[in-house]
N, C-alpha and C positions, 0 to 999 in steps of 0.2 A: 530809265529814270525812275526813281526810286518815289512809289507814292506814300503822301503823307497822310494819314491818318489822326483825327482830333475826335476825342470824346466830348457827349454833348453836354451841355451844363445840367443842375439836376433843376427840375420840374421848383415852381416858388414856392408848393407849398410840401415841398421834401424836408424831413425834419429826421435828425441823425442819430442814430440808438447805437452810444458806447458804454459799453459794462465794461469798467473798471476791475480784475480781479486779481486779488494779491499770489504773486508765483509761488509765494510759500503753500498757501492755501491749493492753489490749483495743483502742486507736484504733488502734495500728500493724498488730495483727492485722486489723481490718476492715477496712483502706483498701489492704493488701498484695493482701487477695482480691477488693477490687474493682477494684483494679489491673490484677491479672491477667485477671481477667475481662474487664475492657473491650481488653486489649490481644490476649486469646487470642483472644475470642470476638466481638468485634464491630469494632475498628476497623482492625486489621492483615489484608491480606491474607498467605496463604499462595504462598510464592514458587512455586511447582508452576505452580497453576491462575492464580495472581492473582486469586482472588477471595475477600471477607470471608463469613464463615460467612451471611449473610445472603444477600447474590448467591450462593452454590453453593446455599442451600435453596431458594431462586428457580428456577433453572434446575433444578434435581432435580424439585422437585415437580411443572411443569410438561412436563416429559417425563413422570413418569408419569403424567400425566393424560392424554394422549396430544394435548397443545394443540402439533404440528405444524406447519409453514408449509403446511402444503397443507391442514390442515381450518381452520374458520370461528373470528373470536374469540369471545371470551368474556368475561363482566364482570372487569373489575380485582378487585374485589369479593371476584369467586366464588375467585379464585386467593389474594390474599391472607389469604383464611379457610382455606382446604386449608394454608398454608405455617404459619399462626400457629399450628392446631389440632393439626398434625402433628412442626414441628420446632422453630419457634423461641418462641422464650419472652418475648418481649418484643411492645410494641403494637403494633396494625396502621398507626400513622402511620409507624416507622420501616418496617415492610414495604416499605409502597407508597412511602417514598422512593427505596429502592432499586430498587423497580422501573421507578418512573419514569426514574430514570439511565440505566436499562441501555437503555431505546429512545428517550432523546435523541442527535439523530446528532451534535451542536452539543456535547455532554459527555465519547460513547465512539467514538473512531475508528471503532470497526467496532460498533454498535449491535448485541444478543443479543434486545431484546425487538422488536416488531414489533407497535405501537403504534396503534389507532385510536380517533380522538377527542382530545379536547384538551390535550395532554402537555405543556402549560406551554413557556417561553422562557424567554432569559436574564434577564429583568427580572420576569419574571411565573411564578406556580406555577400546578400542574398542576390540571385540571378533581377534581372527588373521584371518589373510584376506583368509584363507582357510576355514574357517568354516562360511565368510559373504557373501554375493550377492546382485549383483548392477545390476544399468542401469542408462540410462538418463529420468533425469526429462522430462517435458514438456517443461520447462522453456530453458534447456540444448540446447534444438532443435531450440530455438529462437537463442540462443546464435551463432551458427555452420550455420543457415539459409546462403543459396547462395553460400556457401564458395565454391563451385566447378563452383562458373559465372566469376571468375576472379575481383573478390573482395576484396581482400586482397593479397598480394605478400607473396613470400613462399623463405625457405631460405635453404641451403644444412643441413644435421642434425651436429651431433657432428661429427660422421664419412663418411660423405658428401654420404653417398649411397643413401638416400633419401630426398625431402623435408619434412618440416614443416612451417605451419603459421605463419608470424610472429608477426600476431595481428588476434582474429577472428572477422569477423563482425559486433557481438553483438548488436541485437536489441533491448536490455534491458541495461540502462544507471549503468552497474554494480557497479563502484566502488563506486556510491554515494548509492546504493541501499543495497548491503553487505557490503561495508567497507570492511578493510582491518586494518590486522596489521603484521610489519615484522621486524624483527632488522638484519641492513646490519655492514657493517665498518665503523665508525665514521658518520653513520644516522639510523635514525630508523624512520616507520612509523606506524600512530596509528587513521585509522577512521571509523568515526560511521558510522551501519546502518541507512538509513532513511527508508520512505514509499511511493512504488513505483507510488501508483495512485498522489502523492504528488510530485515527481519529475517527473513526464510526465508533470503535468498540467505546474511546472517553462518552463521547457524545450519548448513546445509548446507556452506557453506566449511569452520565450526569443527568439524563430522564429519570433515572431510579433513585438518583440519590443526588439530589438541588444540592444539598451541603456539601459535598464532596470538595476538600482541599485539593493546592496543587502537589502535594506528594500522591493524593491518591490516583490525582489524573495522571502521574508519571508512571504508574505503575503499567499505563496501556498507552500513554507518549513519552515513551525514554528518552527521548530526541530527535531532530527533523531526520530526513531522509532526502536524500541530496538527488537530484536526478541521475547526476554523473558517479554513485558511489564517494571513494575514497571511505576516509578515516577522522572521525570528531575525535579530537582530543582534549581531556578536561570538560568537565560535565556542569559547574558549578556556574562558570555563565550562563549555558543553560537555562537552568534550574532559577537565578535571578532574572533572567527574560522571561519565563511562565510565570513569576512572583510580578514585576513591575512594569514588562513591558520592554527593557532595556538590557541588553547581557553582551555577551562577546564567545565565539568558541573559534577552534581552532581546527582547519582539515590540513589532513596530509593526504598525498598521493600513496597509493596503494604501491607496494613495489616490492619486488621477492628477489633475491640473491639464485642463481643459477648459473652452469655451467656456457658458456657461450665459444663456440671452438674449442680453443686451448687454453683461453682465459675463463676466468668467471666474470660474470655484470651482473648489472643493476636491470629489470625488468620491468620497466612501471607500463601498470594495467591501467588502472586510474590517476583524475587531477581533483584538485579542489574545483570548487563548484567556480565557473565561471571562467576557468584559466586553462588556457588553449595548449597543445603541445608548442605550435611555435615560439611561446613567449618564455617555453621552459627550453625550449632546443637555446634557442639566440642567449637570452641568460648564462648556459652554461658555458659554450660557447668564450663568452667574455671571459669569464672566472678564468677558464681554462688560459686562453690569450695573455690574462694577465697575471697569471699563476698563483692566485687565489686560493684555488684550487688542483691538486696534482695528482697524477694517478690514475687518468682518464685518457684510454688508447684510442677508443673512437665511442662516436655518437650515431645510431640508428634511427630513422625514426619510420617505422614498419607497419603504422597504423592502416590501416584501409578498413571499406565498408563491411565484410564476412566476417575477421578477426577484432575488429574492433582495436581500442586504444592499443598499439605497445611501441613504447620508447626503449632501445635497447641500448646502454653505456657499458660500454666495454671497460674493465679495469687493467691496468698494466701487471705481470708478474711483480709480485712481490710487495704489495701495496692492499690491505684490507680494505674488501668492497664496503662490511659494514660501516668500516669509522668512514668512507666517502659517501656512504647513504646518508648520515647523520650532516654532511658537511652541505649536502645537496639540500636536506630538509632548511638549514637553518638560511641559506643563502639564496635559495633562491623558489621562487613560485610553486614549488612542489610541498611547502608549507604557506600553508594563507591564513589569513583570517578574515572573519565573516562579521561583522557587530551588527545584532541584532537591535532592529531600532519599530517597534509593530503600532505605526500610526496610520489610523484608517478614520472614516466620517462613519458617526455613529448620531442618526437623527439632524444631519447637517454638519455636524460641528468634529473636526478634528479631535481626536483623542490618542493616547498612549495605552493600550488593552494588555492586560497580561492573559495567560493563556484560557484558563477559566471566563473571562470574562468575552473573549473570541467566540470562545463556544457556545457561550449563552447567549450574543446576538443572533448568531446564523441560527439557534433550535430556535427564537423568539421570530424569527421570520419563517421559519416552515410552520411556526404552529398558526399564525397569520396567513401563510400560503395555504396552506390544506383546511382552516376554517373557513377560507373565503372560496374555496374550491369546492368543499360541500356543500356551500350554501347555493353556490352558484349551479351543481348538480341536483340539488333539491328544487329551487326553484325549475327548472328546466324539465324536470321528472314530473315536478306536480300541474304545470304547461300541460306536457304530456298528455298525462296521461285526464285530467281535462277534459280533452278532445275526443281523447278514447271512451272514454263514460257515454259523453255526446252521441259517438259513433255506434255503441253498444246499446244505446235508447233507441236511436232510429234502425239500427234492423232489428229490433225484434218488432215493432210493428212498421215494417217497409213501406207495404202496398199501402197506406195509409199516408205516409211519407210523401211518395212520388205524385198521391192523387191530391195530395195539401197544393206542393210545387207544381202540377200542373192546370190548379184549379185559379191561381195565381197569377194574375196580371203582368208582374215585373218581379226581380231578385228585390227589392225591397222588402214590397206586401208579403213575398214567398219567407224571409226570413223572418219578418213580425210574426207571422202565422205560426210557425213554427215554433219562434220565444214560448210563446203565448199557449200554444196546444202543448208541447214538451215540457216546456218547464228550462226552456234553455236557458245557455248563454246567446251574447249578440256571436261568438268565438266562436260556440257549439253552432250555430247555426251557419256563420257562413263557410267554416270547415264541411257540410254535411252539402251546402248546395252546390263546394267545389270537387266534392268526391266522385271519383272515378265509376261509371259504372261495373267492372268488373271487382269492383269490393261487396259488391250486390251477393255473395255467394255465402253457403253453411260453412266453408274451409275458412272465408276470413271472420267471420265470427267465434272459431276455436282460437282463429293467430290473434284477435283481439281481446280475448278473455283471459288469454294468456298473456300477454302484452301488460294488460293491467293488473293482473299478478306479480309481475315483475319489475315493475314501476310500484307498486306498493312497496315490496317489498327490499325495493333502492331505498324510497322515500323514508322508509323507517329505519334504514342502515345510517342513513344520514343524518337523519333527525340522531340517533341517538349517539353518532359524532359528537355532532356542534351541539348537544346537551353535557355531556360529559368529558370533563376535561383530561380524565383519566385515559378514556378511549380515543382521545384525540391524539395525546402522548404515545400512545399505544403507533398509531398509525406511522405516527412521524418516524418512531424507531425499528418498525418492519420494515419501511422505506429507506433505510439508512442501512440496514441491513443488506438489503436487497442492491443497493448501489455499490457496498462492501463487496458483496460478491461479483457484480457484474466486470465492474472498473479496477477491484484489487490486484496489490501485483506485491511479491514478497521485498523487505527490506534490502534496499542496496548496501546503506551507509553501515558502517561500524562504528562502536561507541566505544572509547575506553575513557575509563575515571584520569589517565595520565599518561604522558608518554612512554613508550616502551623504547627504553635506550640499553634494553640489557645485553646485547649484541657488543654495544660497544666496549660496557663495563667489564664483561666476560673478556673481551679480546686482553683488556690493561691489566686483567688479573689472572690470567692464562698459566704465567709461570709461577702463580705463588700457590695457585688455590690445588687443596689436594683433592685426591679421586675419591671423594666421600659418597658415604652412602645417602642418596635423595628417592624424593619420589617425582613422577613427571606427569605431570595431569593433563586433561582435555576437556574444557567446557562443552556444553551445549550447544552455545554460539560461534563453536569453533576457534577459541583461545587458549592455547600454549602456555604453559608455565611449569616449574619445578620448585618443592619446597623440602630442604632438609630436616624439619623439626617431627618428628612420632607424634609427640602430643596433641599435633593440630589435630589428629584425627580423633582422639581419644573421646569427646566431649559433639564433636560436626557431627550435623546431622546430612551431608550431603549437598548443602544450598552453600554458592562460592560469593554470596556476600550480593549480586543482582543473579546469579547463575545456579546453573545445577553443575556439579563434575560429573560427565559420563563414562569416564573413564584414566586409571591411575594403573601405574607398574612402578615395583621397585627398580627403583638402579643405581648407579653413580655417576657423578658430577661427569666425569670424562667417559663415560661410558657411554652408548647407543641400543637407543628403542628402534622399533618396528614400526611405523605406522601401515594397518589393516583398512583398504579404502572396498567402495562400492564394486570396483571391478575385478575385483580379485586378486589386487596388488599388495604387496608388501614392500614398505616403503623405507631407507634407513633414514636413523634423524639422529644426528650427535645430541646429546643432551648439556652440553655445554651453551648450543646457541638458546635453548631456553630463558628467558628472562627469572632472577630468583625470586622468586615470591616469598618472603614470612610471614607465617600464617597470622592471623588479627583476631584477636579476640577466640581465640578456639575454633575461628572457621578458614580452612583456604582463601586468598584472595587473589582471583584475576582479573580483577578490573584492569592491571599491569600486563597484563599479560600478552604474547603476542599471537596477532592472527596465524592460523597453519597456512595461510595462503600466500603469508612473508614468508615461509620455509619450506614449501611443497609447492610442487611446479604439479594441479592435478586439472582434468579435464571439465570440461565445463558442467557437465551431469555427473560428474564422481564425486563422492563421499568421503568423508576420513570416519571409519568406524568406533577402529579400537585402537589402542594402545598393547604392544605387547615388546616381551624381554630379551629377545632373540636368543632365545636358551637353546642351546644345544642336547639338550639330553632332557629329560620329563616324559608327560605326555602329549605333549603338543599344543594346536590349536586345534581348535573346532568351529568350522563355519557352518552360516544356512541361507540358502538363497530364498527369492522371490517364489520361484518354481517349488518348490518344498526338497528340494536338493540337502544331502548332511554328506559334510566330511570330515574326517580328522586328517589333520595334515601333521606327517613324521616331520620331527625338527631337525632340521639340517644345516651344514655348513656353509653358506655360500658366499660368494667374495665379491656381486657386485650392490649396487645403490639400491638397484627396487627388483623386482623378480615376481613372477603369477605364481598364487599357492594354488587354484582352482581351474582348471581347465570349465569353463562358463557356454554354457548350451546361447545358442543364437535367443535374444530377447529376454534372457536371464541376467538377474545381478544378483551380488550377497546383499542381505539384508541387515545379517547379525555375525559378529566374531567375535571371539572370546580366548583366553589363554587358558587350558586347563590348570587345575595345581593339583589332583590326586587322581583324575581319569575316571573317577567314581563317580561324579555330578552330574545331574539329570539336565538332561537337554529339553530345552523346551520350545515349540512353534506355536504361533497365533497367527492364523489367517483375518481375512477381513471380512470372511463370511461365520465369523465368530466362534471359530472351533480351534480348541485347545487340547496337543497335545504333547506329553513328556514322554520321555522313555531315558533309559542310565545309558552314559555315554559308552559303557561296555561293549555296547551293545552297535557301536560303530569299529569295523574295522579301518584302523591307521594305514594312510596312502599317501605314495610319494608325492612331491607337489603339483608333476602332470597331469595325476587321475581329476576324474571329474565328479568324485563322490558317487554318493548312492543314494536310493528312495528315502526321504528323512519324514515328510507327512503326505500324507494325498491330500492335495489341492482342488477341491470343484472348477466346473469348467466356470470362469470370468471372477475368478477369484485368486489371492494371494497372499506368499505369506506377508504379515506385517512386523512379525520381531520373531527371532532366534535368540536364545540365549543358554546358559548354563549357571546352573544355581545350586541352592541346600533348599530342598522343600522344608524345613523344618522354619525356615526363615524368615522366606521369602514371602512376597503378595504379588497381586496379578493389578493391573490398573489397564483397565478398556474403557474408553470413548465412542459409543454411534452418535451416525448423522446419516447424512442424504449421498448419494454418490453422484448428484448433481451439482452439490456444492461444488465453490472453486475453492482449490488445496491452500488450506491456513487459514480459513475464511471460518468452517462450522466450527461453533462451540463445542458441540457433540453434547451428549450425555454420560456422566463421567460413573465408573464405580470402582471401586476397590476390596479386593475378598483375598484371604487367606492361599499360598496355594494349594495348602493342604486339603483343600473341600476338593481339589479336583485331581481324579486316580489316573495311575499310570494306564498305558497302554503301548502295544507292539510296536515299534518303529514302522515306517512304510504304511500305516493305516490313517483313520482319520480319527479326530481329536473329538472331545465333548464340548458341548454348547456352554460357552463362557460371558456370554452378555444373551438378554434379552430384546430386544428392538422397541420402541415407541412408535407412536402414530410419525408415519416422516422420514422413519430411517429406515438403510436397507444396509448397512454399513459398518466396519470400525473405520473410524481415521484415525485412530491413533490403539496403540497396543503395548504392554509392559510389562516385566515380570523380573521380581531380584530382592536384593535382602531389604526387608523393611525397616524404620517406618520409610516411605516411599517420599518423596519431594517432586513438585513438577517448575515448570517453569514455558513460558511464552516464546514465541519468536524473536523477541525483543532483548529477551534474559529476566525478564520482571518473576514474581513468582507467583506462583497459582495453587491456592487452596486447594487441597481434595478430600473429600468427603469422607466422611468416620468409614472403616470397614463394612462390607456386607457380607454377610455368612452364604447368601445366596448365590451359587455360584451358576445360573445361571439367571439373575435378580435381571433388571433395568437398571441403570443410572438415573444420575440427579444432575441438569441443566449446571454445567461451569461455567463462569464468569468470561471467560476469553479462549480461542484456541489455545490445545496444549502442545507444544512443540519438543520436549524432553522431557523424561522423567529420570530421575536416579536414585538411588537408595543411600544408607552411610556411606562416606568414601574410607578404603580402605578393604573391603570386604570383598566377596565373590558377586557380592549385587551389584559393586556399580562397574 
């Protein structure tokens, strides 16, 4: 039987409190505070650090747990229960999303967590967080640096029992370096990674120079850099996201044309950022099913952990791969697009930054971080050393000392006595009555005078910091430097100004076009192109419009070049698949042009050097290795694709190759221990392409050559860069100079060369070496261009600090120099 239950009447002097509230009123009210909430607290980052309240509780918590790169991981698990317990207020699935992100390298340029076990892919999620294990990166510790010097202000958590940060530090200019993307309440934001040695060098420039526009800052961020590589096409969205904030660019998959069995295929190395193989497998797939698409024999996909990305499409006989590369670009995920959309909190409040203005938050919070960092070491020094003064009054009269305190009643009296006779502090006094008897000695009296030598001389390192805001500036950009070198990594992405469809063009104009005489160029950054017109050379000075040309051959349209790589291969290239470039304005242009890595299937540490004419009859080529090795290679007939000219000693590579044109031209090597020498190439005897050369320079032990080349001394110049051999490679500016070659005299093959750079305080080094017909042109990693300094007559002078690492140089194209 079912019991009944009655509530009791309410009390007679119960009196009933109803608020009336209109629902229009109350939905605007709820929806404004979960607005803000999702927009303050979860999906915008903070322009400072670049990171959403989530990633900063991440990286906090786990510094204070003290998960390190140098101790052991730990369960996923165990961290995202310390972050949800302690700061964040929301589930542990959103936790572990985000910390999944942060040690995908494929999602954050420079990954923070450091990841082991099964972190998911772009097609697939992550193992659950009990079965993965983490820590902090390297980079992570840059991030969290000082945060316990009073650098950052701290805020009560959600249930106020503890703080949290409420910005880290961040010595690494995040948000332009990962990007971000996040969708809040009526905004969303969506930005690229770039590449970090590329945004130290803006950054450090816009220290030098506040007014600095965004063409200038382009000139050291030509465009993001994608974690996964691939190819930006069209620069102009770009270039309007660095202006306002807002732009659009376009990546394609990286993909070369190659022999596969009996067919040829399609070969894609890379994806656009974000797009998985599987979603380009299934894509094509359909096309294929529905015949979209024809031409396609089979689908590969060969990716694994050692090899990295490769999808292999096989094409049918008889059906051109290029116009199916084009069909694949346009239809399916192996062309994306990115819309650049850079809204972050800047002093609370949502904004839209263009690039300049990204950069001037993050220096405005280092110069805030490193003034509150010295203030906070100053104070702490002048604590200090305080104590030490204290400590340095009482032993020089000790026994005087211990007879006060033992004359003394209680630690009280003993501490008045002591004010009062010394001249203390209450501080100096009760630091002296808690001192150790074994500080009693002549030895800690030296470590104490020294002590406070050393603390002075903090204190006024400090002081004259936070006096000068010039030396604060200074510091900021050693430190960005220094992160430059530790964290940098060279440029994946490729940039071109537009599509490179001349593959296709070439095939539909195959039977009309005749076998004209062209020329076939090769940029610095490694881009392909060929132009018919004389003239363009007549007037260029060597720079291809963002590039330098390092190298040009005559030939014709249907005709085949040679390409000369790192390992001593020679490689054939039909000159028809080149895209045509018309020259603009009197200088070459390959912004159009295509990479060699869509037409050269080469190793992952190999080179493409030179350009040369596969001439049968002349004087040949002329290589020079690492090893100081010289050969001249007889020109010969031969009937396959690629072929070795150099038989290459174990731990040797070429460094430098060249086409002769009269056999007469002085060869020239530059080591890295800065010694320079020519000799006439007569003076090489010509060997079949098995030999393995002869003595070309003597090389010191832990030194190497850094350029070979062949020139007219009456022409030419020398251009040498030092630095440090500590730096990381593309990182030091060096010190740049440029002389005549005529200042420096021939001497005997097989010897050693004369001192062609002086050294500074610093360097022990060249990184960089050059030598060919002037005036000289240089150019970046990037392709941007780079000043160099008037001539110096001194040929064995010093340099003058350049603006940015130099990554090629060339001379006019057309000539023996470039």
């Amino acid at each position: 039987m079912a019991r009944r239950t009655t509530t009791p009447p309410p009390p007679d002097d119960f009196e009933e409190h109803i608020l009336d509230t209109d629902i229009k009123d109350e939905m605007e009210t709820s929806f404004l505070e979960y607005a803000y909430s999702v927009i303050y607290s979860r999906a915008l980052p903070d322009a400072r650090d670049g990171l959403k309240p989530v990633q900063r509780r991440i990286l906090y918590t786990m510094a204070d747990m003290g998960l390190r790169p140098d101790r052991g991981h730990v369960k996923s698990a165990r961290v995202v229960g310390e972050v949800m317990g302690r700061l964040h207020p929301h589930g542990d699935g959103a936790i572990y999303d985000a910390l999944v992100r942060l040690a995908q390298p494929w999602t954050m340029r420079l990954p923070y967590i450091d990841g082991h076990g099964n972190f998911g892919s772009l097609d697939d999620g992550p193992a659950a967080m009990r079965y993965t294990e983490c820590r902090m990166a390297p980079s992570a510790v840059a991030m969290t640096a000082d945060i316990d010097e009073d650098t950052v202000d701290f805020r009560p958590n959600y249930d106020a029992r503890e703080l949290e940060p409420a910005v880290l530090p961040s010595a690494i200019p995040n948000l332009v370096v990962n990007g971000t993307t996040g969708i809040a309440v009526g905004m969303a934001t969506n930005m690229a990674p770039h590449n970090l040695i590329e945004v130290v060098a803006a950054l450090r420039e816009l220290i030098k120079r506040p007014t600095l526009d965004t063409e200038g800052l382009m000139r050291f961020i030509p465009g993001p850099d994608l974690p996964t590589g691939g190819t930006i096409v069209g620069l102009d969205g770009i270039r309007d996201a660095y202006e306002t904030g807002r732009g659009s660019f376009k990546i394609r998959a990286t993909a070369r044309i190659e022999p596969v069995g009996r067919r040829k295929g399609i070969v894609v190395t890379e994806l656009p950022y974000n797009i998985g193989v599987e979603k380009v497998v299934e894509r094509i797939k359909t096309l294929v099913q529905s015949k979209k698409i024809e031409g396609i024999a089979d689908l590969k996909d060969l990716t694994d952990k050692d090899n990295g990305l490769r999808l292999v499409i096989e094409v049918k006989n008889g059906f051109v791969p290029e116009v199916i590369l084009e069909q694949l670009y346009k239809a399916t995920p192996m062309e994306d697009s990115f819309g650049i959309n850079n809204v972050a909190l800047v002093d609370g409040q949502p904004r839209t930054l263009g690039l300049k203005q990204l950069l001037e938050v993050f220096l405005g919070h280092r110069y805030e971080v490193v003034r509150r960092r010295s203030q906070f070491r100053r104070d702490k020094a002048a604590a200090r050393l305080h104590l030490v003064e204290g400590l340095l009054l009482a032993i020089l009269d000790i026994d005087e000392v211990i007879q006060l305190i033992r004359g003394s009643d209680n630690a009280g009296q003993a501490r008045e006595r002591l004010m009062s006779v010394f001249d203390l502090s209450e501080l100096q006094a009760d630091y002296i009555l808690d001192m150790a008897l074994r500080r009693l000695t002549k030895f800690s009296k030296i470590e104490l005078e020294k002590e406070q030598e050393d603390l002075q001389r903090t204190i006024e390192e400090l002081d004259a910091i936070l006096a000068s805001e010039e030396l604060l500036k200074k510091v900021v950009s050693d430190e960005l430097a220094e992160v430059a070198k530790t964290f940098g990594t060279p440029r994946r992405t490729v940039l071109l100004a537009s599509a490179g469809t001349a593959a296709v063009e070439a095939l539909k104009m195959s039977a009309e076009v005749s076998d004209d005489p062209c020329f076939a160029l090769l940029s610095s950054t490694g881009l392909l192109a060929r132009t018919s017109d004389d003239s363009a050379f007549e007037t260029s000075d060597g720079r291809a419009n963002h590039d330098v040309i390092v190298s040009l051959v005559r030939t014709t349209v249907r005709g085949e070049i040679g390409v000369l790589t790192s390992r001593g291969r020679l490689v054939r290239l039909g000159v028809l698949d080149l895209p045509a470039m018309p020259p603009t304005a009197g200088e070459p242009n390959l912004q159009g042009g295509v990479p060699l890595s869509a037409l050269l299937s080469l190793e992952a540490d190999e080179r493409a050097l030179a350009l040369v004419t596969l001439a049968t009859e002349g004087p040949g080529l002329a290589l020079g290795t690492k090893l100081g090795v010289v050969k001249r290679v007889n020109p010969e007939v031969l009937g396959r694709d690629d072929w070795e000219v150099i038989n290459l000693a174990d731990g040797d590579e070429v460094v430098g190759a060249v086409e002769l044109q009269t056999g007469t031209e002085e060869l020239c090597f530059i080591t890295s221990d800065a010694q320079l020498l020519h000799f006439g190439a007569d003076q090489v005897r010509p060997q079949g392409r098995n030999a393995g050369g002869m003595a070309g320079v003597r090389v010191a032990h832990g030194s190497r050559v850094m350029f070979f080349g062949a020139l007219d001394p009456a022409t030419s110049v020398v251009v040498t860069a030092s630095g440090s051999s500590s730096a990381l490679p593309g990182t030091e500016t060096g010190s740049v100079k440029v002389t005549p070659f005529a200042e420096y005299p021939a001497k005997g093959r097989a010897t050693g060369g004369v001192r062609c750079h002086r050294y500074l305080r610093g360097e022990d080094t060249l990184v960089f070496a050059w030598a060919g017909r002037g005036p000289a042109r240089a150019a970046a990693n990037s392709g941007a261009p780079i000043e160099l300094p008037e001539p110096d007559l001194r040929r064995d002078g010093s340099g003058v600090p350049a603006a940015q690492p130099i990554d090629a140089v060339a001379g006019p194209v057309g000539g023996s120099g470039s």
